[in-house]
N, C-alpha and C positions, 0 to 999 in steps of 0.2 A: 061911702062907708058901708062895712058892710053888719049881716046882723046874723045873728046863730042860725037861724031859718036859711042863708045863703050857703052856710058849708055843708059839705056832703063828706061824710065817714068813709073810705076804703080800708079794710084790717089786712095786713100782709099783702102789699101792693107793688108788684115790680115795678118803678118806675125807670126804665133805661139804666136795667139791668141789674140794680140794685133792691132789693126788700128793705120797704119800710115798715117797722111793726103798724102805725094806723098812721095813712094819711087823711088829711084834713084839705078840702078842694073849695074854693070859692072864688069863679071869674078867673081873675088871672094871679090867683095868692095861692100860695101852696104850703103849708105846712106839716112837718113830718113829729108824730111823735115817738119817742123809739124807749122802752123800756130795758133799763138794762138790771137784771139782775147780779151782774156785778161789774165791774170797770173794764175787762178784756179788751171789749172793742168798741169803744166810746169815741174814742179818738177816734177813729177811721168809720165809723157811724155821720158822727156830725162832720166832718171831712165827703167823705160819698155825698151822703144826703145834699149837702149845698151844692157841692162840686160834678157830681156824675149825674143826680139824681135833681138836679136844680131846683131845688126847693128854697123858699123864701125863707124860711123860718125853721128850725128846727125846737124841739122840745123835748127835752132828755129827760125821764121822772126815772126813781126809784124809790123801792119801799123800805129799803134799809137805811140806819142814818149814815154808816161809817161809808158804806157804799154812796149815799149822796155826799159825802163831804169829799170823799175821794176825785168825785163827779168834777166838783164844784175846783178842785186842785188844778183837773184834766183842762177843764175851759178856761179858767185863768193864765193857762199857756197859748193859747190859740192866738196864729195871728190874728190882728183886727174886724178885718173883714169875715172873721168866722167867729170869733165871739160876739158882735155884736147883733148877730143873727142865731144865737143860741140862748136858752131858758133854762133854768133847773130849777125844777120845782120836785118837791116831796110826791110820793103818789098819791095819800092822802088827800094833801092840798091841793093837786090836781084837780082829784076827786072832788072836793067840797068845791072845787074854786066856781064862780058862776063865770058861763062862759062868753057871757058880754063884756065883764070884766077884762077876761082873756085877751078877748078880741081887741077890746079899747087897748091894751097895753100894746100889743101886735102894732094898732095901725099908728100908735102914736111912733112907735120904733119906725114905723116905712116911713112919717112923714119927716121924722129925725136925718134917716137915712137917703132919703130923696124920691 
């Protein structure tokens, strides 16, 4: 398990070729958080990030609501394998959210997922 002292912060981080606005690094978990201030490229965001960028987890926040509900439209299409590795949380809630919480919903998802 792991605990907020394990992750390490990178902000705009090429990962194989792709920017991710902040990744989040711990052993062998990788999550990508990407801010979108509007829906443009959401899709092809959480797409890259899992897919080119192989990231475990991605995390989409935004600080508008129409723009998170639009969000929240966009990942309700995704197939399986890429919704279930996608978060959308408010930026706020983000914000306030404690990040062991975070993390406990993370690993409960890996242990879900295998």
């Amino acid at each position: 398990m792991f605990s907020i002292k394990d992750f390490s912060p990178q902000i705009d981080r090429d990962w194989n070729g792709k920017f991710v606005d902040v990744a989040l690094t711990a052993e062998d978990l990788l999550i990508a958080v990407e801010i979108q201030m509007n829906v443009t490229h959401t899709r092809d965001n959480i797409e890259k990030d899992i897919q080119i960028s192989e990231m475990d987890y991605v995390i989409i926040t935004a600080k508008d609501k129409k723009v998170l509900e639009d969000i929240e439209e966009i990942v309700s299409t995704l197939p399986d394998e890429l919704k279930s590795k996608t978060y959308v949380y408010s930026l706020s809630k983000l914000l306030k959210e404690d990040p062991r919480d975070l993390i406990d919903t993370i690993q409960r998802k890996v242990g879900e997922n295998g």
